[in-house]
C-alpha positions as CSV (number, residue, x, y, z in Angstrom):
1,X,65.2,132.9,-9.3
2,X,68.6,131.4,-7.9
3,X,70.2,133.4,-10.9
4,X,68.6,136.3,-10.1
5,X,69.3,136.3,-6.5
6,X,73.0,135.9,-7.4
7,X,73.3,139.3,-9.7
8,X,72.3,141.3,-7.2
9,X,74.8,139.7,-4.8
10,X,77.0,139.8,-6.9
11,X,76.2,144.0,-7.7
12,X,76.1,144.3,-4.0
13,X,79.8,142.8,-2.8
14,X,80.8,144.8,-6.3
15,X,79.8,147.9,-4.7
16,X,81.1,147.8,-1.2
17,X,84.8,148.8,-2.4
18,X,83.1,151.4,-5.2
19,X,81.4,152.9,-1.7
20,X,84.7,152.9,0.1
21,X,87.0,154.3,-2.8
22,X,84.6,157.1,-2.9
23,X,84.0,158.1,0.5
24,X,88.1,157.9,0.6
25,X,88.2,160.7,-2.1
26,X,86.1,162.8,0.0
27,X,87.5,162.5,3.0
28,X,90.4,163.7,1.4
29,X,89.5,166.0,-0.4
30,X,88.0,167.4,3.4
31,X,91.3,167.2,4.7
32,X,92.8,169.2,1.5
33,X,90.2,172.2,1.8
34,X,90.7,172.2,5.9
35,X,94.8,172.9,5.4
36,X,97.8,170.8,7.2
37,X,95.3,169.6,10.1
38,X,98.8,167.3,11.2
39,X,100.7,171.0,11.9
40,X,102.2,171.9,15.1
41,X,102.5,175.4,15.6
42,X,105.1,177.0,18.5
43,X,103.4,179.5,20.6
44,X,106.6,182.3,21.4
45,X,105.8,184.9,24.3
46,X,107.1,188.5,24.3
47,X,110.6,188.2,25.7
48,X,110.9,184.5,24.6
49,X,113.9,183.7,22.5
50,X,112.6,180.6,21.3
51,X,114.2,177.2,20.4
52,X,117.7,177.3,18.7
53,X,118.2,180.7,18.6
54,X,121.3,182.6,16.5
55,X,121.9,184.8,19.8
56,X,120.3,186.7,22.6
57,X,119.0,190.4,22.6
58,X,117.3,192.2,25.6
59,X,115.0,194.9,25.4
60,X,113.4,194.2,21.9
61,X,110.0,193.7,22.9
62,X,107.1,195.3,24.7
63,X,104.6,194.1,26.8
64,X,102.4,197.0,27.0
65,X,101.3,196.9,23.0
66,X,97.9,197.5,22.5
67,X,96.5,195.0,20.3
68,X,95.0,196.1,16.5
69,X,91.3,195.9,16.3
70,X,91.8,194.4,12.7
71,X,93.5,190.5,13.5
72,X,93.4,187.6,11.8
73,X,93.0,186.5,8.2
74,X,95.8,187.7,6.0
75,X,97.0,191.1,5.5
76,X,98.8,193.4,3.2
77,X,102.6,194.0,4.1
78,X,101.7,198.0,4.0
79,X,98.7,198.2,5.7
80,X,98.2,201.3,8.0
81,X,98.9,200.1,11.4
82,X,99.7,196.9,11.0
83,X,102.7,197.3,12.6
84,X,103.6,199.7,15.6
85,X,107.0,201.6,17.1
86,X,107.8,204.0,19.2
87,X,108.2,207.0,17.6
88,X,111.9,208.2,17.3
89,X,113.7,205.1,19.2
90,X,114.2,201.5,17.6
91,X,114.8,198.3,20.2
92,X,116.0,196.5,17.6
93,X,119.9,197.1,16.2
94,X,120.8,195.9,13.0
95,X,124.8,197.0,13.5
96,X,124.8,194.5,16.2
97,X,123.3,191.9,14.5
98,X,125.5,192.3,11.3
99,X,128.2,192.0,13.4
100,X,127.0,189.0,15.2
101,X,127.3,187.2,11.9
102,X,130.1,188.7,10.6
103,X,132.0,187.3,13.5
104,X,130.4,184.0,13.7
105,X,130.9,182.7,9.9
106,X,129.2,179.1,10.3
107,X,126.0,181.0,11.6
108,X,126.1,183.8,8.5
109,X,126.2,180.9,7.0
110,X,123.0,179.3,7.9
111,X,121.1,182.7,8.3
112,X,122.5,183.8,4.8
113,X,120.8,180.0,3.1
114,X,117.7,180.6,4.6
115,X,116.9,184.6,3.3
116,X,118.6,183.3,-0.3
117,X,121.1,185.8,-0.1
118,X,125.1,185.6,-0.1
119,X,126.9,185.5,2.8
120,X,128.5,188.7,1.8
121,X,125.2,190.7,1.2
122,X,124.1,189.8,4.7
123,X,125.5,193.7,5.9
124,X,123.5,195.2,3.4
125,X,120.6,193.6,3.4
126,X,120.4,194.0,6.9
127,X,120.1,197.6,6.9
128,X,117.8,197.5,4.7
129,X,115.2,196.0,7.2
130,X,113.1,198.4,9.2
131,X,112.1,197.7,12.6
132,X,108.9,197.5,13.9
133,X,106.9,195.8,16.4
134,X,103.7,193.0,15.7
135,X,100.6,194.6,16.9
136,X,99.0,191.4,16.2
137,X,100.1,187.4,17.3
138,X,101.3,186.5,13.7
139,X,102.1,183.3,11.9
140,X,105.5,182.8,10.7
141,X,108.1,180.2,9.4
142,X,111.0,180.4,12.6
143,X,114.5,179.7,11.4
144,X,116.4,178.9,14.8
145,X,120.3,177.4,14.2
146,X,121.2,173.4,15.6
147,X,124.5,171.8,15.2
148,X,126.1,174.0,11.9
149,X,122.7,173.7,10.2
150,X,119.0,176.0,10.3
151,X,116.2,175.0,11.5
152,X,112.6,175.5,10.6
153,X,109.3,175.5,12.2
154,X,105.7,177.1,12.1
155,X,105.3,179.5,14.8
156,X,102.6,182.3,16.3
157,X,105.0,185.6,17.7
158,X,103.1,187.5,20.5
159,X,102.2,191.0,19.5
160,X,104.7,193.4,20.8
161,X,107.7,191.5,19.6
162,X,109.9,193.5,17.8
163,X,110.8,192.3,14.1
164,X,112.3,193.5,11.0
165,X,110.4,193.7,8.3
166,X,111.7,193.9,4.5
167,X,110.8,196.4,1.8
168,X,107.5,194.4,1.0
169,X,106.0,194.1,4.8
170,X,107.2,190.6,5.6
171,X,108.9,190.2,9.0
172,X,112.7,188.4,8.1
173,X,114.5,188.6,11.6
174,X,113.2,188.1,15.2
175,X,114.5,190.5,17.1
176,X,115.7,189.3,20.2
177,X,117.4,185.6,18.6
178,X,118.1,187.0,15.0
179,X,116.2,184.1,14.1
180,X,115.5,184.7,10.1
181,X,112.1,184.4,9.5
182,X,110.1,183.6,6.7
183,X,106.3,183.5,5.3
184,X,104.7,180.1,6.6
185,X,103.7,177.3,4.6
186,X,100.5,177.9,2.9
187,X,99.0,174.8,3.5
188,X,99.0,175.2,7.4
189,X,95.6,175.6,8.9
190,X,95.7,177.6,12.3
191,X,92.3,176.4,13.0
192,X,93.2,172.4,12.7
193,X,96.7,172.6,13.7
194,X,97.6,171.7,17.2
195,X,99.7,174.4,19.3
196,X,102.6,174.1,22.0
197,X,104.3,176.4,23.9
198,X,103.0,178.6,26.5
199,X,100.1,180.6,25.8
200,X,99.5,184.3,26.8
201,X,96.2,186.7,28.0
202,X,93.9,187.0,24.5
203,X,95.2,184.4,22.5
204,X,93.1,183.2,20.4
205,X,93.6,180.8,16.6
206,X,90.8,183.3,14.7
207,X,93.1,186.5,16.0
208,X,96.1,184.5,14.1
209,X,97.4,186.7,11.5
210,X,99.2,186.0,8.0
211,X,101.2,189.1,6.4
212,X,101.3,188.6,3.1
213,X,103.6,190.8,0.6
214,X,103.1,193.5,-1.1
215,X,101.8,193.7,-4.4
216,X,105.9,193.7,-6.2
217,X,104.4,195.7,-9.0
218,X,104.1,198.6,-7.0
219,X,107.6,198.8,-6.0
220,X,108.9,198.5,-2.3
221,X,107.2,200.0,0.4
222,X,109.0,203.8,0.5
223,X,106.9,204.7,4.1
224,X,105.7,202.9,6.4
225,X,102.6,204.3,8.8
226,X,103.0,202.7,12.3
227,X,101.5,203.0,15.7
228,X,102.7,203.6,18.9
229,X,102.6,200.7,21.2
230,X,99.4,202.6,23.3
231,X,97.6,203.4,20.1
232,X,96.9,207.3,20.9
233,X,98.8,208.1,17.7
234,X,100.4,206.9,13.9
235,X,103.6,208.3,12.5
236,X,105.3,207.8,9.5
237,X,108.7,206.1,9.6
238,X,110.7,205.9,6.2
239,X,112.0,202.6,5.5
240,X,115.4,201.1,6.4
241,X,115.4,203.9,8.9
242,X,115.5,203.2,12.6
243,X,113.9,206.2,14.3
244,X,115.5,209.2,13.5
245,X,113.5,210.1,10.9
246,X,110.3,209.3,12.0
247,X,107.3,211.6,10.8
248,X,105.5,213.9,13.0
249,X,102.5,212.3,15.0
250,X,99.9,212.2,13.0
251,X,95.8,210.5,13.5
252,X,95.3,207.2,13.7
253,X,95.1,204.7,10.9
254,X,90.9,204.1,10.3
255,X,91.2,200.8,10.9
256,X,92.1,201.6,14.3
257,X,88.6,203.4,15.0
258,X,86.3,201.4,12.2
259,X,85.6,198.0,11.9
260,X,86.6,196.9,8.6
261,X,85.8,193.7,7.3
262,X,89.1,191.3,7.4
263,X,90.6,190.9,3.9
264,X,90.4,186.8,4.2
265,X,87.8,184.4,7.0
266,X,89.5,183.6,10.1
267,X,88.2,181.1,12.1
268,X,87.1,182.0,16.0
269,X,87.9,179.0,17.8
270,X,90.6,179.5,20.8
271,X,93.2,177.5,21.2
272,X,94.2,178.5,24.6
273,X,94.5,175.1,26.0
274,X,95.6,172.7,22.8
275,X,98.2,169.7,23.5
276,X,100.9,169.9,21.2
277,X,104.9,168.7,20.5
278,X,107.4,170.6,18.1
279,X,107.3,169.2,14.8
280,X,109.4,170.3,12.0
281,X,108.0,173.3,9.8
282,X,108.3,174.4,6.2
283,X,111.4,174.4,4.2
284,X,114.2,177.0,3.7
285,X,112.7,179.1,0.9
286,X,115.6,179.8,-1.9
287,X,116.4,183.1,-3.8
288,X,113.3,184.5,-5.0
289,X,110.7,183.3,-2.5
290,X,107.8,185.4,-2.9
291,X,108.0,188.3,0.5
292,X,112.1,187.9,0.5
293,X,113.7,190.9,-0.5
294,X,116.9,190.0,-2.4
295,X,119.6,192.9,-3.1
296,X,119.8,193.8,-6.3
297,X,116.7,192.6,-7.5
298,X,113.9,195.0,-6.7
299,X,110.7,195.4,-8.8
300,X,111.2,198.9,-11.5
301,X,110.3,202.0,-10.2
302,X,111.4,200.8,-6.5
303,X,114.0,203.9,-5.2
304,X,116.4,203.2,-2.2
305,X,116.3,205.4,0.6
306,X,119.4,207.6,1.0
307,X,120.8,209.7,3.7
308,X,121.1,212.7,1.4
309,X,117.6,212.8,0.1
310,X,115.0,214.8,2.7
311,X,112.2,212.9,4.8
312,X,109.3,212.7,3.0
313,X,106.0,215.4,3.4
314,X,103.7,213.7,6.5
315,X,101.0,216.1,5.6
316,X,98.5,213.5,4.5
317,X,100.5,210.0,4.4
318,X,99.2,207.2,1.9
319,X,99.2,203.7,3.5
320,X,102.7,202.5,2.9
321,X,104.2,204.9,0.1
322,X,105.3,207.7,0.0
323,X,106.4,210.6,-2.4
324,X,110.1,210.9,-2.2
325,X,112.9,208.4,-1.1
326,X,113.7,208.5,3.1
327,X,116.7,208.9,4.4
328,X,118.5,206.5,6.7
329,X,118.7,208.1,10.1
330,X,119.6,205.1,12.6
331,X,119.2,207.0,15.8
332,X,117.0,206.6,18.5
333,X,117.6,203.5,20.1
334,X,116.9,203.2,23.7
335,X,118.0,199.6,23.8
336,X,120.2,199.4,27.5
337,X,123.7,199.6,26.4
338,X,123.3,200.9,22.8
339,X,126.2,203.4,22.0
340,X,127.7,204.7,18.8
341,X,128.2,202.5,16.3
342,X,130.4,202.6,13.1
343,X,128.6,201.6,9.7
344,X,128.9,197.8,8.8
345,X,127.5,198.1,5.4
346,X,127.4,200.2,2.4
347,X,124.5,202.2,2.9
348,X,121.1,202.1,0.3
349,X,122.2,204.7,-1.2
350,X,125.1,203.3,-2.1
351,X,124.0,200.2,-3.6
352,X,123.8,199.2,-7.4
353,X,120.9,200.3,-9.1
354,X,118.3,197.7,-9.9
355,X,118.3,196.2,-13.0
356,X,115.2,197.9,-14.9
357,X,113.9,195.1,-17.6
C-alpha cells in the first residue's frame, strides 16, 4: 500500500511542471494570435508635425474631412474613396520638399535609407508621389530624423492629413514634416496596443485602418478616384499629378452610400482614454519592401504618366486604373505662399523604362 501511495505521488509532483509547460505554450500561443499586445502607438492630430520631424509645412491638412463610412480593417491601396482632395488644388508641394533635401544632404540622407532609394533618386521619386488626403485615422510606420540618424515608430494619422501616396496606394511622406512613411509592422495589434498622444472627436481602435498595396501584378495604379473633403462628389486625379488634371466631378464611390462588409475584422473597442509612452516602432524597411515604390523597378505592363500624353476618359472611371497614361499637371496648389516653381527632377516621362523580364 506504502508503494502504491508513493507512484501516484510520485505521477502527481511529475505532472505539476508537465501542467505548467503546457499552459506556458498556450498562453503564448494567445499572445501570438492577439498581435504585439507590448506596442505603443502615437496618436498624431491634423496639424500635428509630430516627434522629430524632417521640417515644417503649413496648410497641408484639413479639418473639415468628412470621415469614410468604410474604416478599419485593411484596405486596398486603390480603393474608390479611400483617399480624398480637393479637386484641382494640392496642399502638399513636392518641389519644396525635393528641395528641402537637396539642400540639407545629412537629412536626404536619412529620408533616402528609409524609402530604399539613392540619395540621387530622391527628385524623382518624389514627383512621382500623388497627394491626397486620409479620409480615415490610418496606421503607419512614422520615420521622424534625431541626431544625423531616422527614426521609427508606430503611429495612427488623423483623417484629413494630407500624404503622398506611391504608385501602389501606400502613404510614403507626411505632409506637413516630410516624415517618410512606411507600412507598419504586421505584428502590431491596434486592439492590445496601448496609445499616446492626444486623442481627437471619433477616435476609435476598430475605425483604425491599414492600407495595404496593391496587387504588383496589376501594374501601378494609373488613376486614382478621390473624394472631396465634404463628400458631395468623386473625381478622378491621374497619378503623380497634383491638381491640374483632375477629372471632371463625377458620383460618389458606392462605398460612400452602401455598407460594404470591411475586407478584414476590426475590432470596436475605443481607445479614447489609453495611458501610453513612445516606444520605438518597426525597422527601416530596405529596397524592395513590399508597398515602396522604387524607380526603376516597376511591375511589366506599368506606364509612367507623361505631360504629353492626354488626361484619361472620366466617363465611367474603374477603381484605381485607368485607360491611358496621365499627364503631370502640378498646378493647383492653394498652399499660402506657393508660387512658380522650376522643375527639380526629370519628369516620369523622362525616366528609363522598366526593365520588362
Amino acid at each position: 500500500m506504502l508503494q502504491i501511495r508513493s507512484t501516484i505521488a510520485r505521477s502527481w509532483v511529475g505532472a505539476v511542471p508537465l501542467a505548467g509547460a503546457v499552459a506556458a505554450l498556450v498562453a503564448a500561443g494567445a499572445l501570438t494570435g492577439c498581435g504585439d499586445a507590448g506596442a505603443t502607438i502615437t496618436r498624431l492630430t491634423v496639424g500635428s508635425p509630430g516627434p522629430d520631424p524632417y521640417t515644417l509645412a503649413s496648410g497641408t491638412d484639413r479639418v473639415d474631412v468628412k470621415a469614410r463610412p468604410q474604416a478599419g480593417g485593411t484596405k486596398e491601396g486603390d480603393a474608390p474613396g479611400l483617399y480624398g482632395g480637393t479637386r484641382q488644388a494640392s496642399t502638399c508641394d513636392r518641389e519644396k520638399l525635393a528641395a528641402f533635401l537637396r539642400a540639407h544632404p545629412d537629412k536626404a540622407r536619412a529620408w533616402a535609407r528609409v524609402q530604399g532609394i539613392p540619395v540621387g533618386d530622391i527628385p524623382r521619386y518624389v514627383s512621382r508621389q500623388t497627394p491626397v488626403l486620409l479620409r480615415t485615422d490610418t496606421l503607419v510606420t512614422n520615420h521622424g530624423y534625431r541626431d544625423g540618424e531616422a527614426t521609427s515608430d508606430p503611429a495612427v494619422l488623423q483623417a484629413g492629413m494630407g500624404v503622398l501616396v506611391n504608385g501602389y496606394g501606400v502613404p510614403t511622406v507626411k505632409c506637413n514634416c516630410g516624415n517618410p512613411l512606411t507600412p507598419p509592422d504586421k505584428k502590431i495589434s491596434t486592439r492590445n496596443a496601448s496609445y499616446s498622444g492626444r486623442s481627437w472627436p471619433g477616435f476609435e481602435k476598430g475605425n483604425v485602418t491599414r492600407i495595404r498595396p496593391r496587387d504588383s501584378q496589376k501594374g501601378t495604379i494609373v488613376t486614382f478616384v478621390l473624394v472631396d473633403p465634404e463628400a458631395t462628389m468623386g473625381f478622378a486625379r491621374p497619378r503623380a499629378t497634383e491638381g491640374a488634371s483632375d477629372g471632371p466631378p463625377t458620383a460618389l464611390p458606392r462605398t460612400e452610400t452602401e455598407v460594404v462588409a470591411s475586407d478584414s475584422p476590426a475590432p470596436s473597442d475605443s481607445g479614447l482614454e489609453t495611458p501610453g509612452t513612445e516606444s520605438p516602432g518597426t525597422q527601416s524597411p530596405g529596397p524592395g519592401t513590399p508597398g515602396l515604390e522604387t524607380p526603376g523597378t516597376e511591375p511589366p505592363g506599368t506606364q509612367s504618366p507623361g505631360p504629353e500624353t492626354p488626361a484619361p476618359a472620366l466617363s465611367s472611371p474603374s477603381p484605381g486604373v485607368a485607360t491611358q497614361d496621365p499627364g503631370t499637371g502640378a498646378g493647383g496648389k492653394d498652399a499660402p505662399g506657393d508660387g512658380a516653381h522650376g522643375p527639380v527632377s526629370l519628369p516620369p516621362s523622362k525616366e528609363p523604362a522598366p526593365a520588362i523580364s
